[in-house]
C-alpha positions in Angstrom: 0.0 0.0 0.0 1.0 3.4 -1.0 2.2 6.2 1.7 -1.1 8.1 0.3 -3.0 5.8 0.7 -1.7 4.9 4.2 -2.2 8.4 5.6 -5.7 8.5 3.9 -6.5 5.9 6.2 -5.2 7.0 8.8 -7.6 10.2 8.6 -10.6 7.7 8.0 -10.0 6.2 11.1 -9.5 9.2 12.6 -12.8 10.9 11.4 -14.4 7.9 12.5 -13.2 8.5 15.9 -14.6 11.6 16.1 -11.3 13.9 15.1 -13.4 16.9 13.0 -9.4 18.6 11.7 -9.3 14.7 10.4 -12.1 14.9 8.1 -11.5 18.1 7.3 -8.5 17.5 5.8 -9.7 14.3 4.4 -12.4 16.4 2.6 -9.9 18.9 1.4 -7.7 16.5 -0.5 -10.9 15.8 -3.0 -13.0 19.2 -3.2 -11.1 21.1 -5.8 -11.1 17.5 -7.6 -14.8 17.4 -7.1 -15.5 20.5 -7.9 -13.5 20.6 -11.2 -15.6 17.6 -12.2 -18.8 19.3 -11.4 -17.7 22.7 -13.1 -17.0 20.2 -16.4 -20.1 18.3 -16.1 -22.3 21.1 -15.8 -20.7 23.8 -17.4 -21.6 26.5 -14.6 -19.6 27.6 -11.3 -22.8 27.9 -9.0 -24.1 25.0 -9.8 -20.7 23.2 -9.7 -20.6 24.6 -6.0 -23.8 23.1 -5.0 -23.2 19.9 -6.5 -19.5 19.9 -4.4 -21.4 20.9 -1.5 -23.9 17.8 -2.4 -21.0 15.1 -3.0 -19.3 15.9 0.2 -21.9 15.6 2.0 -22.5 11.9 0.8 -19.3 11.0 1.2 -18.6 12.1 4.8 -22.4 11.1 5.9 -21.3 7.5 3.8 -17.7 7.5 5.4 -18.4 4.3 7.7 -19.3 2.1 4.9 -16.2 2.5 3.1 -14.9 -1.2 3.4 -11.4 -1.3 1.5 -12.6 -2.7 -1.4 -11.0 0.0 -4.0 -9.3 3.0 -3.3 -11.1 5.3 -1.6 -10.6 7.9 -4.6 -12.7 5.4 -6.5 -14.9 4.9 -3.6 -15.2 8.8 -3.7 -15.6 9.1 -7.6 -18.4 6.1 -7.7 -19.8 8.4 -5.2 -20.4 11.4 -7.7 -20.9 9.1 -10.5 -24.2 7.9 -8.7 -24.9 11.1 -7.8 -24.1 13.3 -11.0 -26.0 11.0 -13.3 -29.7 10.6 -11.2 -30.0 14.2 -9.8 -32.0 16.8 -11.5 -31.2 18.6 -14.7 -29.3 21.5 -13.7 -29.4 25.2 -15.9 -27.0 24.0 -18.7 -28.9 20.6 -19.4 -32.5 22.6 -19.8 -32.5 23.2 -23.1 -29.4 20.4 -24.1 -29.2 20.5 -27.8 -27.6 17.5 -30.1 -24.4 18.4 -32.0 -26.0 19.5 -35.1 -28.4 22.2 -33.5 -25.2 23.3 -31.4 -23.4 23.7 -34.6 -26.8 25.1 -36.0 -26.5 27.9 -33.1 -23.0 28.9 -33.5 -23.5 29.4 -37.1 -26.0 31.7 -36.8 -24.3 33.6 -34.3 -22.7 36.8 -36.1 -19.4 37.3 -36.3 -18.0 40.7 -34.5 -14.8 42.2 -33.9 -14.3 42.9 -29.7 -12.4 46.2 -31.0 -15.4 47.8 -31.7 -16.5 47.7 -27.9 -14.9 49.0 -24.7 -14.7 46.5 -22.1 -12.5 46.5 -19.2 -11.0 43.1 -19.5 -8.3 42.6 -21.7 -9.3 40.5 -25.2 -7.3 37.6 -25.2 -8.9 36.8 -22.1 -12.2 37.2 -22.9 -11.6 35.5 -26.2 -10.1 32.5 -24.3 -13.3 32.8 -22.0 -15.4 32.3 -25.1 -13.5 29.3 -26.2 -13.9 27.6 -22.9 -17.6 28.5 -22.5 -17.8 27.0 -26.4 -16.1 23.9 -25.3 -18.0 23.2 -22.1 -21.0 23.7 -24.1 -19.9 21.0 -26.9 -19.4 18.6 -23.7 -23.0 19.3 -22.8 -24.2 17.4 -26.3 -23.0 14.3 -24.9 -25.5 12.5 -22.6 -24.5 12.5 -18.8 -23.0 9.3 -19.1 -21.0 10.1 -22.3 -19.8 13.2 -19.9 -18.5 11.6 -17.0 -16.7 9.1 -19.2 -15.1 11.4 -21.6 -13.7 13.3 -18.1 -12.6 9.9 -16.5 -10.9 8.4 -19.4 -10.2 11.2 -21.5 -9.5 14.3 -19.4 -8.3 12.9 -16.1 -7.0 9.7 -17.9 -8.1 6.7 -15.6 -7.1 3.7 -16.8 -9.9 1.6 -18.0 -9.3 -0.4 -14.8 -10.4 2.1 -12.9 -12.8 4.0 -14.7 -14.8 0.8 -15.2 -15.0 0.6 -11.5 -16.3 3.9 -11.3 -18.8 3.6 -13.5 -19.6 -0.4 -12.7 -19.5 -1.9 -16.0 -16.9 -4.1 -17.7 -13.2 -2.6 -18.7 -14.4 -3.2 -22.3 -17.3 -1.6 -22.1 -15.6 1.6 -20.9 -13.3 1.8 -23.3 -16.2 1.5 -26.2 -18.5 3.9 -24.4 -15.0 6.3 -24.7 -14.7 6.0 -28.2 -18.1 6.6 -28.8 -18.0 9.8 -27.1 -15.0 11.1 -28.2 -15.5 10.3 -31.7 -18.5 12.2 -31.5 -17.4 15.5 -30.1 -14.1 15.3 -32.3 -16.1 14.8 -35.3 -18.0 17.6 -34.4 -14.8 19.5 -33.7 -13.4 18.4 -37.1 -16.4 19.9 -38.8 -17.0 22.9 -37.1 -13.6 24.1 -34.9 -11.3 26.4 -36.0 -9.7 25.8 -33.1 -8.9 21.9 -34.8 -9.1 22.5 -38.7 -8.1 26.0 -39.8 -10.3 25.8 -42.9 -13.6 25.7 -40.5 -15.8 29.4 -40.6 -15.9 29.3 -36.9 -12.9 31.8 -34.6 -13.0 32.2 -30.6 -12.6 35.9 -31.5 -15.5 36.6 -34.0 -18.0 34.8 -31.7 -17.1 36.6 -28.5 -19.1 39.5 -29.2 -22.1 37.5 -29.3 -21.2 35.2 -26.5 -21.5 38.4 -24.1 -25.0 39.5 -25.7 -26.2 36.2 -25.1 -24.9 36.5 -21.4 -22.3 32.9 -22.0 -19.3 35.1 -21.3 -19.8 37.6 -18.4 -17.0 40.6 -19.3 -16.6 41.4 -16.0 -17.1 38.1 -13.7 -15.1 36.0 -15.8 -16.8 32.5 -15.5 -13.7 29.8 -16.1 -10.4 31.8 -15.5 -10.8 33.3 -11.5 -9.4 31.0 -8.8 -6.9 29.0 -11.2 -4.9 26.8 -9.8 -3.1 25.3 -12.9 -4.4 23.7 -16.1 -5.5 20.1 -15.8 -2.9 18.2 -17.6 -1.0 20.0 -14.8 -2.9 18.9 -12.0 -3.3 15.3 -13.2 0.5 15.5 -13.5 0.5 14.5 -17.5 3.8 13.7 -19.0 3.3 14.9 -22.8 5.2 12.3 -25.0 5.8 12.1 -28.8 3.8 9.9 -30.5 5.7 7.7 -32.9 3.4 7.4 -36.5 0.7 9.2 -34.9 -0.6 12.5 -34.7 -0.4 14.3 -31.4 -3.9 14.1 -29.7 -5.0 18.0 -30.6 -8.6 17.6 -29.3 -7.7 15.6 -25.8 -5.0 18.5 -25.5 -7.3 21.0 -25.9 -9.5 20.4 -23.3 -6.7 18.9 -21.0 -5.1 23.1 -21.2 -8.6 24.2 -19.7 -8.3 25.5 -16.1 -7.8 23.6 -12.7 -10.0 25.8 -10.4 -10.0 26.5 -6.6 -13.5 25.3 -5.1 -14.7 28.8 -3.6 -14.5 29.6 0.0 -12.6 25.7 0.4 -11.9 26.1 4.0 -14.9 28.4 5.1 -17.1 25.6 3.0 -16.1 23.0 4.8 -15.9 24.4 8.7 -19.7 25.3 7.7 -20.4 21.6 6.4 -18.9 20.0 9.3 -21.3 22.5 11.7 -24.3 20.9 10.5 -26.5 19.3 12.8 -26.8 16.1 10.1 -22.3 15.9 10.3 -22.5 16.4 14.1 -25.1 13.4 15.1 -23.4 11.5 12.5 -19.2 11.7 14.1 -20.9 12.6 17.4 -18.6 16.0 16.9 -19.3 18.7 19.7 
């Protein structure tokens, strides 16, 4: 067994015991992780905070049934898999729209140079906001399971051993759920990206404009780039190799360069969490 995984026990035991700066530190280690997931699967920062806020709680209310079966980041992840794919459709997933009406919308959006306004916040960043906003929104085509898969395998890069045991089905059926998905947001990419094929119509920089008017990119409050703590090929610690007779993966880069984000208020979050009456009858704290 691995140090980390030691000392993650350790603090199981310990929050167990009672010990509330035990789970609080046990919580810590996964709510930026959770969080990140949610701000991906949902495509919104409030409701990325409530759905944190949501998994935590199952987790720490859950704690004593962990039985050392898998990991406990598994344990964890299984958690929010259950979780993300049965609760209620959040704002994004209202009006979800297949690929081609997606690609239907952005054509129809006009193409405007930022120039001709004055907003505070310097272009580049609020072009790179409309690119991330863009591709959050592709990732809402997919169905929720498509989602969560894409993330695991694609994003965060489980193995298929342990994204099947996440999502409880067979390591062969993960990796053919994978390909589905990503074959279908690359193809869309392909067709429609500039970002991927240079002869495509559609640029970051000539939708912006509208982005704002339709209220997807706050000038402002910007949405995906506040609270960065690195990108998530970063966090995930990725090791970019050649790729001998293959192209370098463009589209899994692409997402894999969007921002690693601080959960807001971590530490305030969490000292309010474990106040609750539902945390205190449930670790007996005082």
């Amino acid at each position: 067994m691995k140090q980390e995984e030691q000392s993650e026990l350790m603090l199981i035991q310990q929050s167990l015991a009672g010990d509330k700066s035990a789970l609080e530190g046990l919580i810590l280690n996964y709510q930026n992780w959770i969080f990140n997931v949610a701000m991906t699967f949902t495509g919104d920062k409030d409701d990325a905070a409530d759905l944190t806020q949501e998994v935590l709680i199952k987790v720490i209310t859950k704690l004593d049934t962990f039985k050392q079966e898998s990991s406990f980041k598994t344990w964890v992840y299984r958690i929010l898999k259950n979780h993300f794919l049965n609760m209620k459709r959040r704002k994004f997933e209202v009006n979800t729209t297949t690929f081609e009406q997606f690609g239907q919308g952005l054509d129809q959006l006009p193409d405007e140079t930022i120039s001709a306004h004055h907003y505070e916040v310097e272009e580049k960043l609020l072009v790179k906001e409309a690119k991330l906003s863009c591709m959050k929104g592709m990732l809402l085509c997919l169905n929720r399971e498509q989602r969560l898969i894409f993330m695991l395998g694609e994003l965060f890069e489980f193995p298929d051993s342990v994204g099947s045991e996440i999502m409880e089905i067979s390591k062969a059926n993960f990796r053919v759920k994978l390909h589905r998905a990503k074959k279908q947001l690359y193809n869309f990419m392909d067709q429609k990206c500039g970002l991927i094929n240079k002869s495509n119509p559609c640029r970051c920089a000539r939708k912006t404009t509208s982005f704002i008017k339709m209220g997807y990119v706050d000038p402002v409050h910007l949405h995906f780039q506040k609270d960065v703590i690195s990108e998530i090929n970063q966090a995930i610690g990725k090791k970019v190799d050649d790729y001998t007779n293959e192209v370098l993966p463009t589209y899994q880069q692409l997402f894999q360069e969007h921002p690693f984000l601080k959960s807001p208020d971590a530490l305030a979050s969490i000292k309010e969490l474990l106040s609750s009456s539902i945390i205190k009858n449930t670790f007996n704290f005082e």
